[in-house]
N, C-alpha and C positions, 0 to 999 in steps of 0.2 A: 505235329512235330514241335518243338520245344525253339522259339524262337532266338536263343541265346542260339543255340546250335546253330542255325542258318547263318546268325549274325559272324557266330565263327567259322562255318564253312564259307562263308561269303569273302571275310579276310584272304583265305587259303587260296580261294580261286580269284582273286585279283593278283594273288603274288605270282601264282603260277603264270598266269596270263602275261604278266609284265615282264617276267624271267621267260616265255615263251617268246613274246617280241622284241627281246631283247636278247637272244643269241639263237631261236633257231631257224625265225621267219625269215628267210630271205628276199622279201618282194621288192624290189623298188620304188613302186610305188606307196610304199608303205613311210611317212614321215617322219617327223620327232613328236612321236603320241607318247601319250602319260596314260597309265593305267589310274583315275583317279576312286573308284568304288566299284564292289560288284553286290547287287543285290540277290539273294534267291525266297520265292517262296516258299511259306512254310511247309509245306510237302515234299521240300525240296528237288521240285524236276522241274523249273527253270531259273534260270539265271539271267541276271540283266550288268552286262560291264558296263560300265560309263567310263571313257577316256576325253581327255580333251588334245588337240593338236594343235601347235606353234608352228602359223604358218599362213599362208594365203588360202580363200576357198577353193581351188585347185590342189592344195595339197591336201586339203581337207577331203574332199569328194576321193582323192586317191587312196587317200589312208583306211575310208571308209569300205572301198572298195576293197582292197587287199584284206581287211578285217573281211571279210565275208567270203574273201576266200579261203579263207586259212579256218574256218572256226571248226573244221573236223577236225584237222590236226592238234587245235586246242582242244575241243574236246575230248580226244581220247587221253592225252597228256593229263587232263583234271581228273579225267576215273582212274589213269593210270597211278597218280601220287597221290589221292585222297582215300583208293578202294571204297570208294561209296560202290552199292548194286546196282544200281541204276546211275548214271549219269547224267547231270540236265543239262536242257540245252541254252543253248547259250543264244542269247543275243546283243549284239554291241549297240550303244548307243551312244552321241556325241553328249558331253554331257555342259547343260546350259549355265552352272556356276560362275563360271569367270564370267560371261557372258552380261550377266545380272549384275555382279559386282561391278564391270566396265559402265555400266547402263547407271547404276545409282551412284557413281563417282564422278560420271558427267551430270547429273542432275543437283548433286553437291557443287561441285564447281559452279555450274550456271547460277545458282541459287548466292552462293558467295559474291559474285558477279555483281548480282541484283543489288544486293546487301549493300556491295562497296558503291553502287552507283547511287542509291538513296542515299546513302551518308552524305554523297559528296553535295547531293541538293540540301539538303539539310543545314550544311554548314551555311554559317551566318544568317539563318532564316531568323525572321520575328514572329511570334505570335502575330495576329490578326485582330485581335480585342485587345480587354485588358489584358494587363501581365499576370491579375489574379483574377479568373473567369468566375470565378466561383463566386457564391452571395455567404455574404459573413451576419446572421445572426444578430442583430441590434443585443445590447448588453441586458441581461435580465434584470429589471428592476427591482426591487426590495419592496412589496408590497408590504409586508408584516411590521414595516417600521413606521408605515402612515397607520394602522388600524391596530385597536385593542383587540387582544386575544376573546375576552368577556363579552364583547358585543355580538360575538358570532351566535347564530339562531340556528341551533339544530334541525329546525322546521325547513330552513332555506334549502336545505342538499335535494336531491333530485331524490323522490323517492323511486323510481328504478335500477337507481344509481347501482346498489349492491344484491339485485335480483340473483343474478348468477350466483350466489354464494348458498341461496336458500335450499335446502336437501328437496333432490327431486327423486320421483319412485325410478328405480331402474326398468329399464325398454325390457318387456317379456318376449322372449324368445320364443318363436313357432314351437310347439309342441315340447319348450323345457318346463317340467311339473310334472307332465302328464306320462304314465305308465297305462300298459295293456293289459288288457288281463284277460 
């Protein structure tokens, strides 16, 4: 099946869902859930809701419950308003986003924490050595203005000095040259 299609039946059946728990479930137990995504498989015969709930884990565990009891009634409600042949089935599940964002906003914050407590060591520290650790280069000397250009002896350079430059035969490849026959 053509995965744009799920992605657009997947929309349809979160709306549904969320217009279903929201005027015709009546369970008490059932809290302030959010329909937040519904996934289906490309074959499309099953579906996965994701909701999240505002609320203690008690209302959670209730909400969770009443969803499972109600998911025939949603079910038939989705083949009823999508006419799909087959109808999938559905499964609810609590969905972990807020969950993860809560989790790396406190990991932010701690992190800021840290930040602002090394600053505060920081301030007024000195260095431990010099104030310039580093080693500064004696000034290059002018050797060419004590010595004649003319005195210089060609003979004196190193003769390996410019080996690397001399043309060397290219490395032969296993078996390039050679044809079968």
């Amino acid at each position: 099946m053509d995965p744009a299609r799920a992605r657009k039946l997947g929309g349809r059946i979160a709306q549904i869902t969320a217009e279903m728990l929201d005027r015709r479930i009546k369970d008490p137990r059932l809290g302030f859930v959010t329909v937040t995504e519904a996934r289906l498989t490309n074959d499309l015969s099953a579906a996965t809701v994701f909701y999240t709930v505002y609320g203690s884990d008690e209302e959670r565990a209730g909400t969770a419950a009443a969803l499972a009891s109600a998911v025939g009634v949603i079910r038939s409600e989705i083949g009823r308003q999508t006419g799909l042949r087959r109808t999938p089935s559905l499964e609810f599940r609590p969905d972990t986003v807020p969950d993860n964002a809560k989790n790396i906003e406190d990991l932010v914050a701690r992190a800021r924490e840290a930040d602002a407590a090394l600053a505060a060591v920081r301030e007024g520290a000195q260095p431990a050595g010099d104030p310039d650790p580093y080693r500064v280069p004696a000034a290059p000397r002018d050797e060419s203005a004590d010595e004649d250009p003319a005195d210089e002896d060609p003979a004196d350079e190193d003769p390996g000095e410019n080996d690397h430059l001399a043309e060397t035969p290219a490395p032969r490849l296993p078996g390039a040259g050679y044809s079968r026959s």
